[in-house]
Every structure is written in structure tokens, then in C-alpha cells.
C-alpha positions as CSV (number, residue, x, y, z in Angstrom):
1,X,-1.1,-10.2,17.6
2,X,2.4,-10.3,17.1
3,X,6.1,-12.8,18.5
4,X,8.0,-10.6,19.6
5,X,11.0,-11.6,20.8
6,X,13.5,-14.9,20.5
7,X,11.8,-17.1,22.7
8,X,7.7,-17.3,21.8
9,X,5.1,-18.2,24.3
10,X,4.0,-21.8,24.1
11,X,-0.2,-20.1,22.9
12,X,2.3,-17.7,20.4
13,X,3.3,-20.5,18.8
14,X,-0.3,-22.4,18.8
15,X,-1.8,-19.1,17.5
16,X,0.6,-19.4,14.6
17,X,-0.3,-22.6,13.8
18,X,-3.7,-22.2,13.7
19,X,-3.3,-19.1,11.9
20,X,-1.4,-21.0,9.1
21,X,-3.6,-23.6,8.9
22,X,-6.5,-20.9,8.1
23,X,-4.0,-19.2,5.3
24,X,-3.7,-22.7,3.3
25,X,-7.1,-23.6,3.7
26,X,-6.7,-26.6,6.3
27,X,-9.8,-24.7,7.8
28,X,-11.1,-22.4,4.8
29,X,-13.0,-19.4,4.8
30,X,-16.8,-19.9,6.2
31,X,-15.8,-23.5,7.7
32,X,-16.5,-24.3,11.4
33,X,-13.7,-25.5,13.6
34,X,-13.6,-29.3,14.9
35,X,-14.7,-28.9,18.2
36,X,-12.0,-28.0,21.4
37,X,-11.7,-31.6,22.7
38,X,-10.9,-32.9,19.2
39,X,-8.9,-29.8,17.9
40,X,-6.7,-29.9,21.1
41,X,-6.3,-34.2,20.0
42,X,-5.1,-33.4,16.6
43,X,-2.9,-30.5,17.6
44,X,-1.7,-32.4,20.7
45,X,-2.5,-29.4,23.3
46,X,-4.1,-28.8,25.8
47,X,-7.7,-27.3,26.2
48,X,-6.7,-24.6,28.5
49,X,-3.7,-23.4,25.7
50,X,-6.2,-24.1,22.8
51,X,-9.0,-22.1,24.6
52,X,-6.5,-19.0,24.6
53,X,-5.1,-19.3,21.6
54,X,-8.5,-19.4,19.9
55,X,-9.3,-16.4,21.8
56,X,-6.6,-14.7,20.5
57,X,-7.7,-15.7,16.7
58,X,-11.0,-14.2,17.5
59,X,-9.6,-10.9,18.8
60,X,-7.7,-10.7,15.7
61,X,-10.5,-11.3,13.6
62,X,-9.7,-14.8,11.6
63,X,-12.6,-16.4,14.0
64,X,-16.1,-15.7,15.1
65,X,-18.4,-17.3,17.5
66,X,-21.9,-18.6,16.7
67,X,-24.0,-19.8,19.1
68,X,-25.3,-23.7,18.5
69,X,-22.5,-23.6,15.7
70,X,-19.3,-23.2,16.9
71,X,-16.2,-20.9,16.3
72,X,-16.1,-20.4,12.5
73,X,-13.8,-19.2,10.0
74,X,-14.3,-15.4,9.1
75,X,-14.6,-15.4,5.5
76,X,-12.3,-12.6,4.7
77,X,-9.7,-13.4,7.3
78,X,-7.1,-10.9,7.9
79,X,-3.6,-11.7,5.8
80,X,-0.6,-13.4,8.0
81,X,1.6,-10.9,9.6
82,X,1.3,-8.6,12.5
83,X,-2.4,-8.6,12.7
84,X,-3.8,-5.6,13.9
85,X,-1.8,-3.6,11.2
86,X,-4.1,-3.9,8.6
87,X,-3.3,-2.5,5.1
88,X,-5.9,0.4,4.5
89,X,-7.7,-1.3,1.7
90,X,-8.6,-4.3,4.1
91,X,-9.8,-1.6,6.7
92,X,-11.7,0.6,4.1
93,X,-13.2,-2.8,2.3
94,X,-15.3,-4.1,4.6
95,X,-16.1,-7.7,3.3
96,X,-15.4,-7.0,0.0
97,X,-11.7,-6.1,0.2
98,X,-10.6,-3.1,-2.5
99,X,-8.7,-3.2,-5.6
100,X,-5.1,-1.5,-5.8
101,X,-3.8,-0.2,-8.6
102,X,-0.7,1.9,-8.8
103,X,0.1,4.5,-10.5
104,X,3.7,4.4,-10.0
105,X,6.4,2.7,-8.4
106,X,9.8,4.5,-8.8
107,X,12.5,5.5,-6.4
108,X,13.2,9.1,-5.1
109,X,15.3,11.5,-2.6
110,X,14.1,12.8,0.6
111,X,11.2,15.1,1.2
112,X,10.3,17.2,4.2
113,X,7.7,14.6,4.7
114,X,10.4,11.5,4.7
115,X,13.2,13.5,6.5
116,X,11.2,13.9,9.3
117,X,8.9,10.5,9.4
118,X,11.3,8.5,8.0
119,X,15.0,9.9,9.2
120,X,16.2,9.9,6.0
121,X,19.4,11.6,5.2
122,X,20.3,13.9,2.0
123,X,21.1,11.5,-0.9
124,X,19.4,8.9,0.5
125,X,16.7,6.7,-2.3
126,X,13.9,5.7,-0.8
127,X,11.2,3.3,-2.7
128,X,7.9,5.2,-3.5
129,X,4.6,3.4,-4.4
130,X,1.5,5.8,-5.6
131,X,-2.0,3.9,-5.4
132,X,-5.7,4.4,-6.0
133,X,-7.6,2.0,-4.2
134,X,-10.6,1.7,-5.8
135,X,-13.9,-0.1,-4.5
136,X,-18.1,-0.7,-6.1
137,X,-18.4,2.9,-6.0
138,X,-15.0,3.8,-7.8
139,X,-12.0,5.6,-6.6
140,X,-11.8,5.6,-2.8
141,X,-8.9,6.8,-2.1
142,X,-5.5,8.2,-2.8
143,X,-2.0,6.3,-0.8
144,X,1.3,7.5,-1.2
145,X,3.9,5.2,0.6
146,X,8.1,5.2,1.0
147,X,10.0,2.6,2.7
148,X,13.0,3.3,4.5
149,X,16.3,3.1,2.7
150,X,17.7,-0.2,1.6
151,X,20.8,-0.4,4.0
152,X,17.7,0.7,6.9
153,X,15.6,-2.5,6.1
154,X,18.6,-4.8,5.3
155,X,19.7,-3.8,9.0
156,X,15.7,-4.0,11.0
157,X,13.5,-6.2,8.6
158,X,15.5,-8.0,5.6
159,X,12.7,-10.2,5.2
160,X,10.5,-6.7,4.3
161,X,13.8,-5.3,2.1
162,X,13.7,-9.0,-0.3
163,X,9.3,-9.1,0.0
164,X,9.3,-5.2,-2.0
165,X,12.2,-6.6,-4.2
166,X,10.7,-9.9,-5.2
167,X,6.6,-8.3,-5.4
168,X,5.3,-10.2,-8.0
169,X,2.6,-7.8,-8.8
170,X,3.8,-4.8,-7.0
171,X,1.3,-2.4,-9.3
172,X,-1.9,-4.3,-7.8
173,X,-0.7,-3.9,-3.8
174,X,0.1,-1.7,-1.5
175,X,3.5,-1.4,0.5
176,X,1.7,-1.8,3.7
177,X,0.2,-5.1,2.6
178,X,3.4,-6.2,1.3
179,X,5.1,-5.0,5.2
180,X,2.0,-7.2,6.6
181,X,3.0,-10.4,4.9
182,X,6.6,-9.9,5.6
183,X,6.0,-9.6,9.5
184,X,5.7,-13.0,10.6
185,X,7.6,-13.2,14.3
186,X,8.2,-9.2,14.0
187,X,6.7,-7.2,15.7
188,X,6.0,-3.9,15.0
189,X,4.8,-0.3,15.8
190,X,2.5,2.1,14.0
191,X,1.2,5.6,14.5
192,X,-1.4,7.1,12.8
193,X,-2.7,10.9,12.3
194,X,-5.9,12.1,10.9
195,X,-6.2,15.6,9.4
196,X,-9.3,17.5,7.3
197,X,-8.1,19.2,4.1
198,X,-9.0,19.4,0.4
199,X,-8.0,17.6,-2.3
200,X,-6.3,19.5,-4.4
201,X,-6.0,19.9,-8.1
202,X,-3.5,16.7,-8.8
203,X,-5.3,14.6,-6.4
204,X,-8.5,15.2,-7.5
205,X,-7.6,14.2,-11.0
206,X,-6.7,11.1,-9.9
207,X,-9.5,10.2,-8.1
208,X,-12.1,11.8,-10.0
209,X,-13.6,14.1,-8.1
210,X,-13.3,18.5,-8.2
211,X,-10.5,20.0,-6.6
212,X,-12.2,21.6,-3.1
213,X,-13.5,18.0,-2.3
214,X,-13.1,18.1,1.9
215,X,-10.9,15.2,2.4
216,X,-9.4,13.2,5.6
217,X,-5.8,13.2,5.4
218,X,-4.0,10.1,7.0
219,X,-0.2,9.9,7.9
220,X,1.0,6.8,9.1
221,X,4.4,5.6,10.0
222,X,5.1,2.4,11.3
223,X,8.3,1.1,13.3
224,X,10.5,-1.9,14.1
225,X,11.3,-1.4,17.4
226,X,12.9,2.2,17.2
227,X,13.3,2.5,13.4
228,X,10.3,3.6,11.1
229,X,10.4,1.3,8.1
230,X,7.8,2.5,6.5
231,X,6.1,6.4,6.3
232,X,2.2,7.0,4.1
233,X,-0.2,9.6,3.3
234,X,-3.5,8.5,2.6
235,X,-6.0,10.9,1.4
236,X,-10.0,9.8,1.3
237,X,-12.5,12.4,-0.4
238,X,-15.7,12.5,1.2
239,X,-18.0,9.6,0.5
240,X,-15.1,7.4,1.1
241,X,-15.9,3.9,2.7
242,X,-16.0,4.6,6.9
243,X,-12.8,4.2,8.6
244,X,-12.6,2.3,12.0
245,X,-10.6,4.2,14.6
246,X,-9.3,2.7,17.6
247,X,-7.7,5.4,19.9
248,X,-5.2,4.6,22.8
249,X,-3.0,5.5,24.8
């Protein structure tokens, strides 16, 4: 769930709210939800705009429904930004959410792989993060992210430009969760590919396991508007946590 343009629906703008009010704890994770006739008093809406707002919030995954209880605070709610663009180690997590830890953080010139995801040209520097998200079990999987060029995210998402300059912790999160929590009011585009493959000598150092591990391969760029912003390879060895695919159109 996304605001997408200049002017946001009236239930955009309710969602948010309520949203925010989940992220600083007004309504904390695991706490039930005054009920819609007093909820719409305090917000000063009406029931019909609360109703679909709060449907939305459940779609997204910060509420859930229980019967003779009421709509209820999910108690790992997804982070603020574009919603259903979830960072991989909230996707591969489950309701324990996985640790990041990178491995490096550096800048570097084009690749085949950026040139064409990304539409970088020659001499251009482009951030790269390398992480091992790691879960109960231990390594889970292997990300390698770039962001589009400075002067690229100045120009289509300055807010996402200052977040990866400012990262306070930027070795214990990933460059998608950092795109997430910059997204308020932005809406944006991602496209995902899945491949089988091996691990590989390199990669399997770094995630513990033998080099002829089958692996799922993961590319994923993802766009504001027309411009990618933001280009990753995942790579998860088998006995990785299940990953949730939604496929569309």
C-alpha cells in the first residue's frame, strides 16, 4: 500500500495515520484496537472511511482479525514504507525477523549486472552493500545490493539518497530495508526473478556450506516510476527458510 501521487485519497491519508500510530506504539504490537464506533470518535472519521482503511491495514499485514476479540495488532508488523516491498529478511523470517550483518559496504563501477538492471553508465559509482542474513539455524542467505548513482537518487528519491548516507548502522541492515523506510508517499515498482544454480566456491564460504550446494538465485530490481533505484542478487542454499511468492500479472 503505497500514495502515489500529489493529491492522496482521504482513506490514504487515514491508513497513514493509523499506520503511524502502530510504528510509535499508540497501538503496540499484540494490542487490540478500540472498537470502530470509538476509533472513528477519536480520529474524527467516519465508520465507512475507517472500515476501509482498516481493511487496507489488514491486507498489508499490520492488523489481523479475531473473532470475539477484535482487529489486533500483528506482532511483528511490517516497517513504514511502501508495504508490500518487504526487505528479504522480513520475508524469509517469519515471526522471528533475521539478523543482517554485512560483510562490506564500499562503492564500485558498473558491472554487466548493473549496466543492464541498473542503466548505469561507464564511470559511474554506485553504492554496494554485501550481507549474510542469518537466522536460528545460521546463515540463510547471501544478498548483494547496488543503488543507483548519487545524481540518479538525488533526481527520483532524495529522501532514499540522504537515508543510505545518514544509516546509522548500515553493517546490521540491508539496502532494501533502508529503501522501505525511506518510501513514505512514494510509490514504487519491483520485479523479481527466481533462478536454480549452485553456490559456488566464494559464496559457499561465506555462508558455510560446500560449493555444489543447489541454490535459488533471486534478482530483484525495483523502480521509481521509470528509474530502477535499486538492483540485488540474493542467493539462498537449500534449507533456506521458505520464500512466499506471489505471481502476477
Amino acid at each position: 500500500m503505497a500514495a502515489s501521487g500529489q493529491q492522496r485519497r482521504p482513506v490514504v491519508a487515514l491508513y497513514e495515520r493509523i499506520a503511524d500510530a502502530v510504528h510509535e506504539g499508540t497501538y503496540p504490537p499484540g494490542s487490540t484496537l478500540p472498537s470502530e464506533p470509538k476509533l472513528a470518535r477519536e480520529l474524527g472519521v467516519s465508520r465507512p472511511a475507517l472500515r476501509e482503511a482498516l481493511l487496507l491495514l489488514q491486507e498489508d499485514g499490520l492488523l489481523t482479525v479475531r473473532r470475539g476479540v477484535g482487529r489486533t495488532v500483528n506482532a511483528h508488523p511490517p516497517r513504514r514504507g511502501f508495504e508490500h516491498l518487504q526487505p528479504l529478511e522480513d520475508l524469509l523470517g517469519g515471526t522471528v525477523r533475521l539478523r543482517v550483518r554485512g560483510l562490506l559496504r564500499s562503492t564500485e563501477e558498473p558491472t554487466d549486472f548493473t549496466t543492464q538492471h541498473l542503466l548505469a553508465p561507464a564511470g559511474a559509482e554506485l553504492r554496494f552493500w554485501e550481507s549474510v542474513l542469518t537466522g536460528e539455524a545460521g546463515p540463510a542467505a547471501l544478498s548483494h545490493e547496488w543503488a543507483a548513482a548519487d545524481e540518479v537518487l538525488e533526481r527520483t528519491h532524495p529522501t532514499f539518497a540522504g537515508a543510505l548516507r545518514a544509516a546509522p548502522s548500515p553493517e546490521r541492515t540491508s539496502m532494501l530495508a533502508v529503501l522501505a523506510g525511506a518510501s513514505r508517499g512514494v510509490q514504487l515498482a519491483g520485479h523479481t526473478a527466481v533462478t536454480a544454480t549452485l553456490l559456488g566456491r566464494r559464496r559457499g564460504e561465506q555462508l558455510g556450506r560446500s560449493a555444489d550446494t543447489p541454490a535459488v538465485l533471486v534478482t530483484q530490481v525495483v523502480r521509481v516510476g521509470e528509474t530502477p533505484v535499486l538492483a540485488a542478487k540474493h542467493m539462498l542454499p537449500t534449507g533456506a527458510p521458505a520464500l512466499p511468492v506471489l505471481q502476477s500479472n
